[in-house]
Phi, psi and omega in degrees: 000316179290349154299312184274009164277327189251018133301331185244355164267004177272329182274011163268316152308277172329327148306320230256336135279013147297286203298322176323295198293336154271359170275355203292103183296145145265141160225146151187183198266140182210135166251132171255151158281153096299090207255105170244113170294154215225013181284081188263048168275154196216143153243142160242133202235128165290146168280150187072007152245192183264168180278142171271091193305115179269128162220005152332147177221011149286135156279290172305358117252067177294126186276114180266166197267154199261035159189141083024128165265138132208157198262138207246065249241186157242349188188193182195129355283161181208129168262176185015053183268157190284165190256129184245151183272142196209148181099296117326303188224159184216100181233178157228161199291152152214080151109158175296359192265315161266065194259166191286328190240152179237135147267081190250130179287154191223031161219180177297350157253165168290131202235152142293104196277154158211155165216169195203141170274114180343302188225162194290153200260159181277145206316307193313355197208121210243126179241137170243160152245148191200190170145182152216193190251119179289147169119158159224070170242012224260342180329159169058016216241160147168199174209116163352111152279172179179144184274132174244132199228217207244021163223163187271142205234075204282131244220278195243173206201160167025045183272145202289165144296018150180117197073051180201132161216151218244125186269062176286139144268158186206136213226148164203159167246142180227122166293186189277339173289002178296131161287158190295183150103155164263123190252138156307094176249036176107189196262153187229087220258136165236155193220114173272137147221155190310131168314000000 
């Protein structure tokens, strides 16, 4: 009998160190990442200047543009007069093809533009923004006519983060009620965020 007890406690052991080694788990590790970019960076070029690298992340820091908009009427009322560029340069818009604002993003997403005017415009005066989009990353992409008042106001829509530009014009009306004279109409905030 103590054979087969100690036959039968070898093959229990023996079993049962089998069983260890194959019950045994390995492990091991890797850290993942997630990277979503977030880069909404832009240049914006006046016409007839050079562009200007938007880095601001503010309104109050805002990256002002190396040119100046003014709208020029000849009489009042006056409908669709073009926005011409002043200060450093001076051209005038003629059309989406020539436009007062260029929007090419310079950073890793596709951006949405808006713009907005500091204070609210005097009754006399009507601004539109319209255009269209260049590249040819431009699928899905475009731009907005719309009238721009003293909330933002989206403009260009999915422009790609390469081979894609966004082609603003920008038009006003002026009524019979406008004072003679160059009137101030404030500051012109363009604002990007990812599409």
């Amino acid at each position: 009998m103590k054979k087969t007890q100690t036959t039968f406690v070898f093959v229990v052991l023996t079993l049962s160190i089998i069983a260890t080694s194959v019950k045994a788990d390995n492990y091991g590790k890797s850290t993942v990442y997630v990277n979503i970019p977030s880069d909404t960076s832009f240049t914006l070029t006046v016409l007839g200047c050079s562009g200007s690298n938007i880095i601001g992340t503010t309104e109050g820091g805002a990256t002002s543009t190396t040119g100046d908009i003014s709208f020029n009427a000849t009489t009042t009322p006056e409908n669709n007069i073009n926005a011409q560029s002043v200060g450093a340069c001076t051209q005038l818009q003629s059309g989406a093809t020539n436009p007062i604002y260029q929007y090419d993003p310079t950073g890793n997403v596709p951006l949405n533009f808006s713009l907005r005017f500091e204070n609210a415009l005097p009754a006399w005066i009507t601004v539109r923004a319209g255009g269209v989009t260049y590249g040819a990353s431009c699928s899905g992409a475009g731009v907005n006519t719309v009238q721009i008042i003293n909330t933002y106001t989206t403009v260009a829509y999915n422009i790609a983060q390469a081979n894609c530009i966004a082609n603003v014009t920008l038009t006003a009306d002026v009524t019979a009620g406008a004072s003679a004279g160059i009137t101030s109409l404030g500051s012109l905030y363009s604002r990007s965020q990812k599409a």
